[in-house]
VOBA-1610 file (N, C-alpha, C; in pm, whole numbers, padded with zeros to 5 digits, always signed):
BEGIN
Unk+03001-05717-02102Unk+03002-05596-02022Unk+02858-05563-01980Unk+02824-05524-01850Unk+02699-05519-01797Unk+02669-05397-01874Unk+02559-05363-01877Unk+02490-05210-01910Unk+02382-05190-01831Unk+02383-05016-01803Unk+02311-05014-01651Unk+02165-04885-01740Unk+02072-04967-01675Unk+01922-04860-01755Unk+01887-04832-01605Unk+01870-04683-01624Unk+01746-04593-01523Unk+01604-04614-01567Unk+01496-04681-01491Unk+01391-04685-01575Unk+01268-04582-01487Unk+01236-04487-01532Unk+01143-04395-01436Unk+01019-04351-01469Unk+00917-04364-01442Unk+00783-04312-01402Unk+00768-04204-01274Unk+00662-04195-01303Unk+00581-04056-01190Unk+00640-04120-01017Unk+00550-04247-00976Unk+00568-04314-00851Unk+00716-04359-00858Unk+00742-04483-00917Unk+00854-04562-00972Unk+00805-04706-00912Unk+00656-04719-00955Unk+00581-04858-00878Unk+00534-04923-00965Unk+00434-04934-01069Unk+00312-05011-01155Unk+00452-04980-01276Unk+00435-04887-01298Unk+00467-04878-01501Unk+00592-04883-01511Unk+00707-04833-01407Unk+00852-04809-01416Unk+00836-04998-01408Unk+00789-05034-01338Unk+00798-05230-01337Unk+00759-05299-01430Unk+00674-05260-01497Unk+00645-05295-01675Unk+00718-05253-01782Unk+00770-05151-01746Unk+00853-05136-01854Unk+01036-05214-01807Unk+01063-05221-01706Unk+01184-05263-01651Unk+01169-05425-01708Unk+01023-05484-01666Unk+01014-05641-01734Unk+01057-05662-01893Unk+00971-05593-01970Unk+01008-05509-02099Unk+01151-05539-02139Unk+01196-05446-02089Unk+01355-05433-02073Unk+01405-05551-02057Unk+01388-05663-01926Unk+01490-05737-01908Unk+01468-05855-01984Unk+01313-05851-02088Unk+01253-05966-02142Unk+01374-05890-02267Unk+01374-05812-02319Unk+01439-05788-02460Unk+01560-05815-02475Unk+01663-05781-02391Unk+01785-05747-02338Unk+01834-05924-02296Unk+01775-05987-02265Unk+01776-06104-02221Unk+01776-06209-02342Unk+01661-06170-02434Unk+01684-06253-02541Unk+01779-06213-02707Unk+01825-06094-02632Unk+01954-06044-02700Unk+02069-06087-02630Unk+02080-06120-02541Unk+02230-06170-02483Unk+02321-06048-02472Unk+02233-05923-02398Unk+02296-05836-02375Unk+02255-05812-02169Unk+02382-05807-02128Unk+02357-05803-01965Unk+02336-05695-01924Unk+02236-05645-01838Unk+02173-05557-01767Unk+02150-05549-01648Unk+02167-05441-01598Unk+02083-05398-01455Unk+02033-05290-01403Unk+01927-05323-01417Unk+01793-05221-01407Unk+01792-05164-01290Unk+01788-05056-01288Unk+01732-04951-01147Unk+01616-04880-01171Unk+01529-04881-01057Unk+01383-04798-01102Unk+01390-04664-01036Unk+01329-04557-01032Unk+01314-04436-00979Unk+01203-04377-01021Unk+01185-04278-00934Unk+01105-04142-00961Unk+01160-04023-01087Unk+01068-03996-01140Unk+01095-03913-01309Unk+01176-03834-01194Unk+01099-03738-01091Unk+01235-03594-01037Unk+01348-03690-00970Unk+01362-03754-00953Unk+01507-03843-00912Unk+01642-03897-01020Unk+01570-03888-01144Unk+01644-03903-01268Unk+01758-03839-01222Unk+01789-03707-01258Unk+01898-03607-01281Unk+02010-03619-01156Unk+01927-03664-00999Unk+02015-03703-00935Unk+02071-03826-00939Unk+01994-03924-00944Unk+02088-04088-01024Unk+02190-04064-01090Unk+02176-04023-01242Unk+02266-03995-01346Unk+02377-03951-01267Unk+02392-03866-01186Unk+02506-03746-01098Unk+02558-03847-01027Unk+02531-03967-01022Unk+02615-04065-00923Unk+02632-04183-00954Unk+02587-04215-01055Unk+02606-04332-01182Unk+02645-04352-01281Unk+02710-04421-01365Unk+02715-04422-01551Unk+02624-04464-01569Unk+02483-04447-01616Unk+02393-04484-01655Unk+02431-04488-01805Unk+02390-04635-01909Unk+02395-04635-02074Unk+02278-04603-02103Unk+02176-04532-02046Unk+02007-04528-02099Unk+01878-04523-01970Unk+01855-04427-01987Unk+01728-04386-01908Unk+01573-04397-02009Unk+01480-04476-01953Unk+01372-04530-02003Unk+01290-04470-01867Unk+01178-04325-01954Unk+01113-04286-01886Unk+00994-04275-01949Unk+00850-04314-01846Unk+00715-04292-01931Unk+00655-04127-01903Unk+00760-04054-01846Unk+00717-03893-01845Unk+00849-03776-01866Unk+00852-03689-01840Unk+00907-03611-01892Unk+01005-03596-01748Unk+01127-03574-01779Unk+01259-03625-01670Unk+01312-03477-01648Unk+01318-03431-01508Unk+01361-03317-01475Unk+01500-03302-01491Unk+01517-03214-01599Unk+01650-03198-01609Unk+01710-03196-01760Unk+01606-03306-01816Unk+01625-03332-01968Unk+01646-03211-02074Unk+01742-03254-02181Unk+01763-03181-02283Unk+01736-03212-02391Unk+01752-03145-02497Unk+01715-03159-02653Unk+01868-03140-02711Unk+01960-03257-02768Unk+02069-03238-02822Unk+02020-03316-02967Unk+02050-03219-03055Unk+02071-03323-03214Unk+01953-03410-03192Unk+01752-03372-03166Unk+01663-03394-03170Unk+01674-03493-03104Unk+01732-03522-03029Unk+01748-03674-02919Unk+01745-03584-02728Unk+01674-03672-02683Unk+01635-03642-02525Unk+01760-03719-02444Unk+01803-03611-02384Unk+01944-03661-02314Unk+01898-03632-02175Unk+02017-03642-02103Unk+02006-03622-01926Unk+02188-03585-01886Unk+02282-03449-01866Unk+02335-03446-01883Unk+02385-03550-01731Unk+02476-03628-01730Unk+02495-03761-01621Unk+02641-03732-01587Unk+02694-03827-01496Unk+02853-03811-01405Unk+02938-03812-01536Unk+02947-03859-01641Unk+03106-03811-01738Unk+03015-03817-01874Unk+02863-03823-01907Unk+02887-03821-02030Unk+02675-03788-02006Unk+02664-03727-02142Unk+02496-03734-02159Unk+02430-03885-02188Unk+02373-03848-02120Unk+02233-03997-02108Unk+02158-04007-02210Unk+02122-04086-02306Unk+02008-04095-02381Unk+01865-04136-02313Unk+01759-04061-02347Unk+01616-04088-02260Unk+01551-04128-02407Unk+01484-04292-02324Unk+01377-04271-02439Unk+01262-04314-02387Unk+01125-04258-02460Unk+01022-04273-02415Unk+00975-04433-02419Unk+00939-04488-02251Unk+00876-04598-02275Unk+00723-04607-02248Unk+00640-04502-02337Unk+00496-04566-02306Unk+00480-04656-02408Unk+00533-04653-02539Unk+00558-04798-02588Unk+00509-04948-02560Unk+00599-04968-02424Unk+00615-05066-02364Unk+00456-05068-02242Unk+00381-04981-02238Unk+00231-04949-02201Unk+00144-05007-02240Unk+00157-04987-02382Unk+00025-04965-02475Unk+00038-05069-02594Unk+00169-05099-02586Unk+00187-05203-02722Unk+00212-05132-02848Unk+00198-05025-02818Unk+00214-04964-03017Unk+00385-04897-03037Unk+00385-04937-03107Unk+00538-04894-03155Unk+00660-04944-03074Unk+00622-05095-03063Unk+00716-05139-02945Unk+00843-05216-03035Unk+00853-05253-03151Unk+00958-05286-03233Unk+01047-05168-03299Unk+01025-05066-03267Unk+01083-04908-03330Unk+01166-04902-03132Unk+01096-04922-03056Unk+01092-04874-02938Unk+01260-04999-02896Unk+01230-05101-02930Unk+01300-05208-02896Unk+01472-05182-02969Unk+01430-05162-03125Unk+01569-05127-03177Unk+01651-05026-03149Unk+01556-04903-03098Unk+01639-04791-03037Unk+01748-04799-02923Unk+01641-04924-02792Unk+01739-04974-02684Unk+01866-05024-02706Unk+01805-05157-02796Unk+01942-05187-02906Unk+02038-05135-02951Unk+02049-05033-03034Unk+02099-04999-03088Unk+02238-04880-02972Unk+02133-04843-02916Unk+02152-04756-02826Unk+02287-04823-02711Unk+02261-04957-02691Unk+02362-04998-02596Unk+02443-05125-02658Unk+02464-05165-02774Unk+02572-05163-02868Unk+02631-05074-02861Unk+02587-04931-02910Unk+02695-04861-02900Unk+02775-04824-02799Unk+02712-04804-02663Unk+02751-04756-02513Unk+02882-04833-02475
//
């Protein structure tokens, strides 16, 4: 079953594309199928409204976002979005915490 990631930055040019590589390098050597869409952080909330998105991967703060049960959501077309932060995937630090979350995250989806 495919699983679909929103991946968003400020532009949706340099970093939303590093982290989307990120993504399709991890996801790929998990044998889990994907397809990545990039956007603008204020474009988030309208995507979600016209997509099932399983996971939004943003390196800023997503207009619209909530705080449910200490987890960053995006309320989306039939169900809340999980957001997670990818500066991670930036900087190199905390990118195996960063990796199992995706994981974990779309197993379950």
């Amino acid at each position: 079953m495919v699983k679909y990631i929103l991946v968003a930055c400020g532009t949706s040019i340099a970093t939303a594309t590093v982290v989307a590589t990120k993504l399709s390098e991890l996801l790929k050597k998990n044998k889990i199928q994907i397809q990545i869409f990039q956007c603008k952080s204020f474009e988030v909330k309208s995507k979600v409204n016209h997509m099932n998105y399983d996971l939004v991967v943003s390196t800023t703060k997503v207009s619209g976002e909530k705080d449910i049960d200490d987890k960053r959501v995006i309320p989306g077309k039939s169900k809340n979005v999980p957001i997670l932060n990818g500066i991670p995937y930036l900087t190199g630090r905390n990118v195996d915490e960063l990796n199992n979350q995706v994981l974990e995250i779309l197993r379950e989806s």
